[in-house]
N, C-alpha and C positions, 0 to 999 in steps of 0.2 A: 612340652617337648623334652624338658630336661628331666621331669618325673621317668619320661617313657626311655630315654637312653640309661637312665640307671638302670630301671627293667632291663633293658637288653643287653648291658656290659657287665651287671652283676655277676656275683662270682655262685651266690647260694638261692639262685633266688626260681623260684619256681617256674616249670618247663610252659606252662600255661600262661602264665602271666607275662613271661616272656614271649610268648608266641603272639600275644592280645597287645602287646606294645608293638612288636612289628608291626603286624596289621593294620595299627593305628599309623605307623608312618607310612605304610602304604597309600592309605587313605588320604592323608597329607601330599602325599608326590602325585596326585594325581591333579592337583591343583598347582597352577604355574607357580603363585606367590610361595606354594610352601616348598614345589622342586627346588626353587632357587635359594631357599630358606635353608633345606636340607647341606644343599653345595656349598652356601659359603658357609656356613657352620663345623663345614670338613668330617660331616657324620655316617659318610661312605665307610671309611677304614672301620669304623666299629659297629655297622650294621653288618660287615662282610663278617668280620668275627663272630658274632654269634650265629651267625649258620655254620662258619667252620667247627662254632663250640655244639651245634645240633649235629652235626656227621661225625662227631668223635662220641659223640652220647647215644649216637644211634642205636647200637646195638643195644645199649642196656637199657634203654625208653621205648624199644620196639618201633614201627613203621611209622607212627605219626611223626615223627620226628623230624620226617621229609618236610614238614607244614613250612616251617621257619627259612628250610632254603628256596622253598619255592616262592614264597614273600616275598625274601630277601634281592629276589630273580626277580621279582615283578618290580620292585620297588626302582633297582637298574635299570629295568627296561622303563619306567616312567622318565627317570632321569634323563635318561639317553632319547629318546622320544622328541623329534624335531628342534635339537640343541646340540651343535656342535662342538663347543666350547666344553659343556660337560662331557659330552661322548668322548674326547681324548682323555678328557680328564680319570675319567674312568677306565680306560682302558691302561691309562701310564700307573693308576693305583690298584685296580683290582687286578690285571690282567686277562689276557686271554687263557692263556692253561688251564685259571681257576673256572672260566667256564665250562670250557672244552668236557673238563672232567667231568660234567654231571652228564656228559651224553654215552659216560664211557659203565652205567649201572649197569649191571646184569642181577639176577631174581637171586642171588647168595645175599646181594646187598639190604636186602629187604625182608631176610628172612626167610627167603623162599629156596627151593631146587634150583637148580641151573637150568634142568627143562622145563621149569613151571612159567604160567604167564606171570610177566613184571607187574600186571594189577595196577590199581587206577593212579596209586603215590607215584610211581616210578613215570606211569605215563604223565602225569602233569609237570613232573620235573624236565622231560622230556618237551613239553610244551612252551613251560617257562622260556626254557632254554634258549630254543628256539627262536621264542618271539623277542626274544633280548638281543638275542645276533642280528636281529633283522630289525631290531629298533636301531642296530649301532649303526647298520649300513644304510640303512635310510637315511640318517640322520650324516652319514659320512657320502652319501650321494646326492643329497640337497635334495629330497623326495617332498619336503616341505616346504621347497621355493621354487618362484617361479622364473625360469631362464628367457634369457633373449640370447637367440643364434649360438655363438661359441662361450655363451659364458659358462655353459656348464659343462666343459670342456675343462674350461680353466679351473671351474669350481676342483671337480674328480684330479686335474693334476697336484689342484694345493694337496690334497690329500691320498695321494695315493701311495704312500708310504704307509700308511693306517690298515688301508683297501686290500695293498697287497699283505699288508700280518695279515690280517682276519681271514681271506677266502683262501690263501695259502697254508693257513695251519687248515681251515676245514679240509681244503685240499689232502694235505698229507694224513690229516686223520681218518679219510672216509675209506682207507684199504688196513685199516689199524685191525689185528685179528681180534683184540681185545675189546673191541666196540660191539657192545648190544646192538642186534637185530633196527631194533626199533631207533637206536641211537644214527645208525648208519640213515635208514632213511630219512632222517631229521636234518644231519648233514647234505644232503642228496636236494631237499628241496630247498634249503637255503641256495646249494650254488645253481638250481636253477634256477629260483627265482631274480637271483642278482648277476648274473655271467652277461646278461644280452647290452644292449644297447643304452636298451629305455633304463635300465639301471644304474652299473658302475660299470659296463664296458669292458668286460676282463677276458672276454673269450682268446682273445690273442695269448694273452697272460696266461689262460687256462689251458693251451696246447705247448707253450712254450716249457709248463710245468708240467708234463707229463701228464695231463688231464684225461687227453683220449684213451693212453692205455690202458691207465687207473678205472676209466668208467669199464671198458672192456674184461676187465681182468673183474669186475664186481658181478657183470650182469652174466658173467661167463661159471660163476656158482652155481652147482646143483646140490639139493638135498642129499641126492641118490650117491654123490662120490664125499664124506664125511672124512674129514680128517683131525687130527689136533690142530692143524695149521690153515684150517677152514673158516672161512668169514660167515657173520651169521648173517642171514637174510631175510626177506618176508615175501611174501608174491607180490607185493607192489615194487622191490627194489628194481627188477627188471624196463617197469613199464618207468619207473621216475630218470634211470639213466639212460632209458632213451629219448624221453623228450628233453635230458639236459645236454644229449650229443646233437640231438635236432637243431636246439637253440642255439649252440656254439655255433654249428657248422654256417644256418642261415647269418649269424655276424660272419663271416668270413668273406666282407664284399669283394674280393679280389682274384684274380683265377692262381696266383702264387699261394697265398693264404688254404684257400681251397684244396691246392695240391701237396701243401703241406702236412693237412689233414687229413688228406688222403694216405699220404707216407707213413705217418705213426698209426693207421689201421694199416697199412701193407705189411710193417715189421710186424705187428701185435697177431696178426693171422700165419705169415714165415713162420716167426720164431714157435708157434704151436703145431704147426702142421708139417715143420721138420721134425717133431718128436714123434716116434713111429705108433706110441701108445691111442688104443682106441679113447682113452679119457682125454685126450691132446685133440681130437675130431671134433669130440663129442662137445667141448668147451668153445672152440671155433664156432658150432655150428650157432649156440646159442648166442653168442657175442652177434652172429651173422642175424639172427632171429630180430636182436637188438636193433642194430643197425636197421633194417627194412623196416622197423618200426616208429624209426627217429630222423637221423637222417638217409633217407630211401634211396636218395642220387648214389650216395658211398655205396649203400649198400648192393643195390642195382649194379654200380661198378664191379661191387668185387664177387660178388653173383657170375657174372659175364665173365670173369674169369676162365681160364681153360682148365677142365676137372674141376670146377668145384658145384657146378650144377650136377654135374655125374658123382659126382660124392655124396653130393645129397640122396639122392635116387639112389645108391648102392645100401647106403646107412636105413635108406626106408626098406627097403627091400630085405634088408637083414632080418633073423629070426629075434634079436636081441630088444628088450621092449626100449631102452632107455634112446636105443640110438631111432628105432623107430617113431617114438616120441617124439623129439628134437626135431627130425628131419624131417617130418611131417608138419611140425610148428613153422619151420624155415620155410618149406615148400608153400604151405600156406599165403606166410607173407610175401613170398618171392611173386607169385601170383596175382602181383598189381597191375604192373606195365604189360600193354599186349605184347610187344617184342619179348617177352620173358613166356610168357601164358602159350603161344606157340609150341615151343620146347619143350614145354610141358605137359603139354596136352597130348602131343607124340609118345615122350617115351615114360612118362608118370603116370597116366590115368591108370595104367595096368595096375601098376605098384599102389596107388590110392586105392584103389576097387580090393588088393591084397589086404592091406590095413583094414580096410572097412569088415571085413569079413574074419578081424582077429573076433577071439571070444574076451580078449582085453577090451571093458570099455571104453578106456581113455583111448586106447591108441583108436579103439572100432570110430569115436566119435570125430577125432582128428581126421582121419582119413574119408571121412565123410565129409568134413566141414573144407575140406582140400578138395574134394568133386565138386563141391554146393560153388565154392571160390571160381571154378574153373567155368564151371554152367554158368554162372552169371558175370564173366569175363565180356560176353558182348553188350553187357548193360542197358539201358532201354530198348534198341534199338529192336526192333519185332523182326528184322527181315536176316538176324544171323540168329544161329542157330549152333551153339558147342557141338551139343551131343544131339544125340538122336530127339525128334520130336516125341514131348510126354517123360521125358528123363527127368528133368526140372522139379515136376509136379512129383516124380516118386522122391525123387530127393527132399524136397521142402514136406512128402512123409514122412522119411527117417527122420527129418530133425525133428518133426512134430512130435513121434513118439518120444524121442530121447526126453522132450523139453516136458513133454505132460505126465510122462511119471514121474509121481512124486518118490522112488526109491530110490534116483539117480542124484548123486550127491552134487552141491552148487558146480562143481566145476563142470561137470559134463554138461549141466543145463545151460551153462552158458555158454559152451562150445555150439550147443544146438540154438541157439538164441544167434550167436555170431554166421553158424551157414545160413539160418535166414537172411538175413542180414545183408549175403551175396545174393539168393536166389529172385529176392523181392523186388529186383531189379524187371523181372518179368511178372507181366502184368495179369499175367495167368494166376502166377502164384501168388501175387497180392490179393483177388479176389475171393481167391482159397482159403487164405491165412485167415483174409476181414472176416469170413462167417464160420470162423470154427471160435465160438467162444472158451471152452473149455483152452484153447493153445493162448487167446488173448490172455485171458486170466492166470496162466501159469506166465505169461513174460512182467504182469505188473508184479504179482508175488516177487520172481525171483530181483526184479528192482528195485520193490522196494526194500531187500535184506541193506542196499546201500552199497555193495560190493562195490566197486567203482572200476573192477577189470572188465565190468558186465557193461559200463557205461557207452563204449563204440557199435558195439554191436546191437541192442539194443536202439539207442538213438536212431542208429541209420535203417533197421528199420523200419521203425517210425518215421523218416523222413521217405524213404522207400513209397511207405504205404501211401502219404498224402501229397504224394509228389511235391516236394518243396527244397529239391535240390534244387542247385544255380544254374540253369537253363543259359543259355548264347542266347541269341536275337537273332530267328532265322530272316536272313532277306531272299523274299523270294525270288525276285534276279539270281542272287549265288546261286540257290537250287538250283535253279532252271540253265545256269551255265554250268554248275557239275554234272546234270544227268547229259547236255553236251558232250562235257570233256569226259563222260563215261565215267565219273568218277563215282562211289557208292555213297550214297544219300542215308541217311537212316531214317529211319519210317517208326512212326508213334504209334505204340496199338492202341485199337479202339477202345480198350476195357480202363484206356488212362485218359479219358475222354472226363471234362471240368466234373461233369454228372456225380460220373463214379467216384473222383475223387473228392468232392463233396459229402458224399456217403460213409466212402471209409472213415474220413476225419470225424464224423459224427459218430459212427459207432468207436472210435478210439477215444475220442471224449467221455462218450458213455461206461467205456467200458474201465473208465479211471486210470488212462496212461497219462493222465498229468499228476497225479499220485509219486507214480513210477520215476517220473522224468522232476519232480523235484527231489527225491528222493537223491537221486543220482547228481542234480546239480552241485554237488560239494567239490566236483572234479576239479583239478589245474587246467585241464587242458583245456585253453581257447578255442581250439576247433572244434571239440566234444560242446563247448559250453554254444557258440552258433549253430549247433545242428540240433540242441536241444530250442534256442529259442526261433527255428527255420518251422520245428512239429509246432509252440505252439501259437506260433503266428498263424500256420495252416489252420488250425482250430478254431482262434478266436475270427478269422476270416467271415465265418459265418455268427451271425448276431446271437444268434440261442445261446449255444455254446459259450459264450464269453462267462456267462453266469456259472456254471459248471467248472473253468478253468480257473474262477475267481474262489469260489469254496474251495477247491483243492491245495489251494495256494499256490496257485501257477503265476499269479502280479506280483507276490510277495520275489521271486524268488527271477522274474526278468528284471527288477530294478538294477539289481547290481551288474546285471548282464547289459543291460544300457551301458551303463557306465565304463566296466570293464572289459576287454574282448577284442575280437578283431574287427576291421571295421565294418564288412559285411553281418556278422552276427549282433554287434549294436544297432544298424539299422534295423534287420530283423526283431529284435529286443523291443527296441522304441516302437517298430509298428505298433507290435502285439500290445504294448502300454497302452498306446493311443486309442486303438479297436475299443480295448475294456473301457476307458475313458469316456468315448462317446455313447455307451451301451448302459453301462452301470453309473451309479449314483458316485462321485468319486471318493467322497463319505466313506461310505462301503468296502470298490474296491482299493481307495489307496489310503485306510485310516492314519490319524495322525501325523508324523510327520512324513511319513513316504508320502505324501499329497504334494509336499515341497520338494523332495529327493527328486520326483518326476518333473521336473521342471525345466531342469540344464537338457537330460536327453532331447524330451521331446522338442525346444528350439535348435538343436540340432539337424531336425529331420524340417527344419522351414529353407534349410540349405538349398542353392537354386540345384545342385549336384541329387540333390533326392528327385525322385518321381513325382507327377503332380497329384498322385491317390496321397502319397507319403505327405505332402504336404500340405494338402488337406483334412487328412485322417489328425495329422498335431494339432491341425488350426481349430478341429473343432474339441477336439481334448482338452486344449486351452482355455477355450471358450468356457466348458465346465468348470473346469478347475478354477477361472475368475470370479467364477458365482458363486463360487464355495465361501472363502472368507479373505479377510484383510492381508492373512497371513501368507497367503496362497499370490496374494496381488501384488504384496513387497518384492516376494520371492520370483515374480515374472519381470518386474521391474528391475532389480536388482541384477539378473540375469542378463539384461539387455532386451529385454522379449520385445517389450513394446515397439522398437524399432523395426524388428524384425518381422510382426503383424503386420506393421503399416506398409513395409515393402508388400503385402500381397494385395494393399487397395488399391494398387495402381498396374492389376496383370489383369490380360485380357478374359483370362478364363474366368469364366461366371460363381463360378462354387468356390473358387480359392479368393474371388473377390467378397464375396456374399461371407463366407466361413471368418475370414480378418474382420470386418465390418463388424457380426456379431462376437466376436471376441473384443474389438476395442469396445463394443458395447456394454458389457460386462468388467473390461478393466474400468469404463469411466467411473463406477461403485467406487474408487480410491481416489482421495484428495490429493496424492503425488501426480496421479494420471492428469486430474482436474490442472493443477498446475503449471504442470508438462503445454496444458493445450493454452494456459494463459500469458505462456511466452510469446517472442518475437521468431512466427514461426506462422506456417502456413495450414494447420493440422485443422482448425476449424474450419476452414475457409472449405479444404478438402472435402471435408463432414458432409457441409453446405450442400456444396455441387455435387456431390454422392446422391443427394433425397430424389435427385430425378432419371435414379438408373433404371433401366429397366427392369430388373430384374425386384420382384416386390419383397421378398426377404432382405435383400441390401437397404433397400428404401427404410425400409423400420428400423433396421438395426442404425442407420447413420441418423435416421432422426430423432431415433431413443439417445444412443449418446449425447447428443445436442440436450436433449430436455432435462436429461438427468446433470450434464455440467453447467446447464442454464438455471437448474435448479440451484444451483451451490456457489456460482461461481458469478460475481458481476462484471471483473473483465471477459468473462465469454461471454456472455450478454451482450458488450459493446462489441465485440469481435464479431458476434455474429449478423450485427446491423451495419456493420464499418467494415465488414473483410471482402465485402466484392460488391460489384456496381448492380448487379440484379439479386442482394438480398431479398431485398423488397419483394421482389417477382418470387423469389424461390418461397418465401414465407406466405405468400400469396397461394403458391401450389400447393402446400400442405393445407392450410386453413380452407379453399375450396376442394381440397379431393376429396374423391367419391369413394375413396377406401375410409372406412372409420377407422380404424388402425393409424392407420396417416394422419387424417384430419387428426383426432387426438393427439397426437406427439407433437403435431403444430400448434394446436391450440396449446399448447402446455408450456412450447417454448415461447409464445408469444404474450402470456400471459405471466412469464419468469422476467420478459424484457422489461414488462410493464410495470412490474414490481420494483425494477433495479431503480430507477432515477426518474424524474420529473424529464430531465433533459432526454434519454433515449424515449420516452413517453410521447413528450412531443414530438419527436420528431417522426414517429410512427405514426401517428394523429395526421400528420401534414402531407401522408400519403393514402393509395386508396385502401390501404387496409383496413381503415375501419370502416368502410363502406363495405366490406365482406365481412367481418366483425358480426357487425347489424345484420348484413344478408343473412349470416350461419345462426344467427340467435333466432331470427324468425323462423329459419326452416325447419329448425329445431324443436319449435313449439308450434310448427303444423305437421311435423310427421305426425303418425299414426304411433303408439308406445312402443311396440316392438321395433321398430323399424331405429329411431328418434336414438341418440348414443347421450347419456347422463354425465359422461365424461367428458365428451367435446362443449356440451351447453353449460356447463360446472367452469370449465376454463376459458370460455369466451365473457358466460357472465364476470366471469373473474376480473378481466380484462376490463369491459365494458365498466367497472364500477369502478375499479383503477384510477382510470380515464376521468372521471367524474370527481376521485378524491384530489386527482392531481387539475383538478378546474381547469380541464382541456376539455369537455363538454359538460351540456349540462341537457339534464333529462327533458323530458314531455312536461313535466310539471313545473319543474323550473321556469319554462319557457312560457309555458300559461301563466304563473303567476306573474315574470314581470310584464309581458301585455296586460295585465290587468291595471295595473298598479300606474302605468302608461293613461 
């Protein structure tokens, strides 16, 4: 280590070999003994220097030069990484500025144009950076321990003095003009990943700081209005500061809170729509775009507004394309709630139907995908009807044409990708869509470019098509009392009958949208990521399929979706695991260690709150996954599984009793499990009285576990002769049943008993077992060969000769010779 810090503090020493020392301490901080090694050796202060001494040499060493700071960045973010103690430490010696700065590059710094892309140096710096800020906040919200009730309350108070430097300098830096494009959205998903709840709790913080207006004044940049005093942007900056206003406002549990939230969007819209300039409209309108995209309640609010739905409509109406643009985008979104869609539908279809008909394709596609929105305003429901009957179906043409020429640059394809999206809601047009292959095969292309603006539309629909939205539970009483109170019912079409949807999902399988759809899974958004795993739940639904959604790497890419997400979309997640699980070889689809990763979900879905398919479909998941290896059996163990199986041997239902049964049959393969059953505990005894269920898949599975812990185990041996007063009888039913299956597993255990001890020997001996013993050995060797089990006659003889070494009987011969000798 002290060779590699001269490397790095030297004065003359070469750029390379300096660079091959850091790396080397990299390598080092990635192991606890050596982070800790690095900190108290206080060799922070001079690893930061020679990255300061690499951006001062920059320029004359050319672009590689980046190497050493982004090291230098990794090597903090190991430090900082689940250790509090260093993470201030770090922040009181390197500070935050010196980070800040690296997000403030632009393409001069690197060598490049001001308009040129920053290129892969500047973006890893940008990565770096990033994942360093969010090692500190981890590690300053306790993200690597684990809380009871208020203590992580108390954790975030010890340190919210740290909490508020760090997201309050991102704060004030993310409206900084001087911040790169790319830098600005780096800042943007830090504070939304950390503003909520489940993090550090700063949403209060975050409007108190002027948060809302700052997101507003960001998402409210157009390319089209350029100034020197212009923030630079990317087409994701819009969609990231709507979901970090979404997340705020859902922390605002209070109706004051709420309404405070509301007041700093009321000024942020005044103070621009007192200014009489059309660019003053124009920037409201998108901020309003924002909003409807993030949080929808504001936005819906200030929509409802008096004159600002008429402003929109005026702005479309205009001849000018930027404002028709915008107020088409707004209209769009505004177009969720039916109370809004009314309104709309009166005095904007005309204005939509104007736009559609520009010879501008952006604005013609807009105005289209605002009709496509408005058509499928009454969503499933077959018995309303927008527009005129057969409108729907011309429309879900237009976007078909937009989306399958290939001359139409990504964004308009994905505007026509997004009015599907509305339209597919009818079932007309879902059947349409499923047999135009040529339209299928232009929506995987354009998913898989990875766009991730493509990702809502898209998805949904996919979700659309395979009906896998969240359905109510209709009771037929309510029905039958709304068609009473006159109320309107909505009526399912025929063409969304199990059949069809069955169908569609097979040709979407086929036609490679799980390609698509992992493609797209890189998103943040949780509710993008459950509707991705709602399609391939849909999919794996049906058995074929699984094999198809497993090549594509459709399991690779639900694990983390288990894990992470809402709670509806991890249920769906876990299904989909569970489906491939019982289908495929888990070898296959969960190689190496994602075999273990799948473990914690699927005992999730054994939860009595899951449905009894759900809790099935895990139990027999598990069940493979125990047959795989040792590693797999620590890993169910370790979880709590086995607890949670044996709750389902005691439920009425047949398949979730039978499914536990062959699952602890398969965990018994581990000596922990064997263990577990040779405590002071009733788990055997269980087993026991299990062999006489009805059901004959239970029956083997509880009498395999028994043979296989009888095999290994000589406290279960005695437990199984000593745990209930009709052993005997029970041992007696396997040893005469007429299933060979059975018999076998009896003979197996009774011949492990017979093994264990002289004492449990006799004392079987002293009942009538071996009188069925002898029975099953003669009948054994008067069946016919086919019939006759080699298996059950192998472990009775077994027995039988036991018997004889432990001089508890003695043979035919034996007994001739001593009458002889008499």
């Amino acid at each position: 280590v002290k060779e590699m810090m001269s490397l790095i503090t030297g004065v003359d020493v070469d750029e390379e070999k300096r660079q091959k020392a850091v790396s080397n301490i990299l390598v080092l901080s990635r192991e606890q003994a050596g982070a800790e090694f690095i900190w108290k050796e206080n060799l922070v202060p001079a690893i930061v220097t020679a990255a300061n001494k690499s951006v001062s040499a920059r320029k004359s060493y050319g672009i590689k030069r980046f190497e050493i700071t982004i090291t230098v960045i990794r090597i903090l973010s190991e430090l900082c990484k689940n250790n509090l103690e260093r993470t201030k430490g770090i922040l009181r010696q390197v500070g935050l500025p010196w980070l800040i700065e690296h997000l403030y590059i632009v393409g001069t710094d690197i060598g490049l144009g001001k308009e040129s892309s920053l290129g892969n140096e500047a973006e890893a710096v940008f990565t770096a950076t990033e994942y360093c800020f969010q090692a500190i906040l981890d590690a300053l919200a306790g993200k690597h321990m684990t809380f009871k009730r208020d203590e992580k309350s108390k954790y975030l108070e010890g340190n919210k003095i740290e909490i508020d430097a760090v997201l309050s300098l991102l704060l004030v830096s993310c409206t900084k003009r001087t911040l790169s494009a790319q830098g600005r959205d780096a800042i943007l998903e830090l504070i939304m990943k950390n503003v909520d709840s489940t993090a550090v709790d700063w949403a209060m913080s975050f409007v108190d700081r002027e948060g809302v207006q700052k997101m507003l004044e960001i998402c409210s940049e157009l390319p089209d209005y350029k100034f020197e005093s212009s923030m630079e942007v990317t087409d994701s900056t819009s969609t990231l500061v709507a979901v970090t206003l979404g997340k705020v406002y859902e922390n605002m549990y209070y109706d004051k809170a709420r309404e405070k939230f509301l007041s700093k969007v009321d000024d942020f819209v005044k103070d621009r729509l007192l200014d009489p300039d059309i660019e003053s409209k124009v920037r409201v309108t998108v901020a309003l775009t924002a909003l409807l995209r993030g949080p929808f309640d504001v936005g819906n609010q200030i929509i409802g507004r008096e004159g600002i739905l008429e402003m929109l409509l005026v702005m479309a109406g205009t001849e000018d394309e930027i404002q028709q643009r915008v107020a088409s985008e707004a209209i769009i979104a505004a177009a969720s709630k039916k109370d809004k869609v009314k309104p709309i539908i009166s005095q904007g279809t005309n204005i939509l139907k104007k736009l559609y008909m520009s010879k501008n394709e952006n604005i013609k596609v807009r105005g289209l995908v605002g009709l496509c929105k408005l058509g499928g305003s009454s969503g499933s429901d077959a018995s309303i009807r927008p527009f005129a009957d057969g409108s729907t179906l011309k429309l879900a043409e237009a976007c078909r044409r937009f989306l399958i020429n290939p001359r139409h640059d990504k964004g308009v394809r994905k505007w026509a990708i997004e009015g599907l999206s509305y339209l597919t809601l009818d079932a007309e047009v879902k059947e349409k869509l499923i047999e135009d292959k040529q339209a299928l095969a232009a929506m995987v292309e354009v998913a898989k470019s990875g766009d991730l603006s493509v990702v809502y539309g898209f998805v949904t629909t996919l979700v659309n098509l395979t009906n896998s939205y969240e359905k109510q539970e209709v009771i037929p009483e309510m029905i039958e009392l709304a068609k009473f109170a006159k109320q309107h019912v909505p009526e399912e079409h025929e063409l969304d009958d199990k059949d069809f949807v069955l169908k569609r999902a097979e040709i979407l399988a086929k036609a490679g949208m799980t390609s698509g759809l992992v493609a797209l899974s890189k998103t943040d958004s949780d509710n993008c990521k459950e509707l991705i795993a709602r399609v391939l739940n849909a999919m794996c639904e049906m058995a074929e399929l699984r094999g198809i959604v497993v090549q594509q790497g459709g399991a690779k890419i639900l694990i983390p979706m288990a894990l992470e997400g809402t709670v509806k979309g991890k249920r769906q997640a876990i299904q989909a695991i569970a489906r491939i699980g019982i289908t495929i070889n888990p070898e296959v689809a969960f190689p190496g260690q994602r075999s273990c990763e799948v473990v914690r979900p699927l005992l999730k879905n054994l939860h009595v709150e899951c449905s009894a398919l759900e809790n099935f479909e895990s139990l027999m998941c598990l069940t493979n996954l125990a047959g795989m290896n040792e590693t797999v059996r620590k890993r169910i163990i370790k979880e709590g599984g086995l607890s949670w199986i044996e709750h389902y041997l005691y439920e009425d239902h047949e398949m979730l009793k039978r499914a536990a049964a062959q699952a602890i049959n398969n965990m018994m393969l581990s000596e922990d499990v064997i263990k577990m059953h040779e405590g002071k505990n009733d788990r055997v005894k269980i087993l026991l009285l299990m062999v006489e269920e009805e059901d004959k898949e239970t029956r083997f599975a509880c009498a395999g576990a028994l043979a296989i812990a009888s095999a290994y185990s000589k406290k279960v041996c005695d437990k199984i002769l000593n745990c209930s007063q009709r052993s005997i009888e029970l041992l007696q039913f396997l040893l005469a049943n007429p299933e060979q299956e059975l018999q076998h597993r009896g003979a197996c255990i009774i011949a492990n008993i017979m093994n264990t001890s002289k004492r449990l020997a006799e004392k079987m001996i002293e009942t009538p077992l071996m009188e069925v013993l002898m029975a099953v050995e003669q009948q054994q060797h008067l069946l016919p060969e086919g019939e006759a089990s080699p298996k059950v006659l192998k472990y009775v003889e077994e027995s039988l000769r036991l018997a004889k070494e432990w001089k508890l009987i003695k043979s035919s011969d034996d007994a001739d010779q001593g009458s002889d000798v008499e």
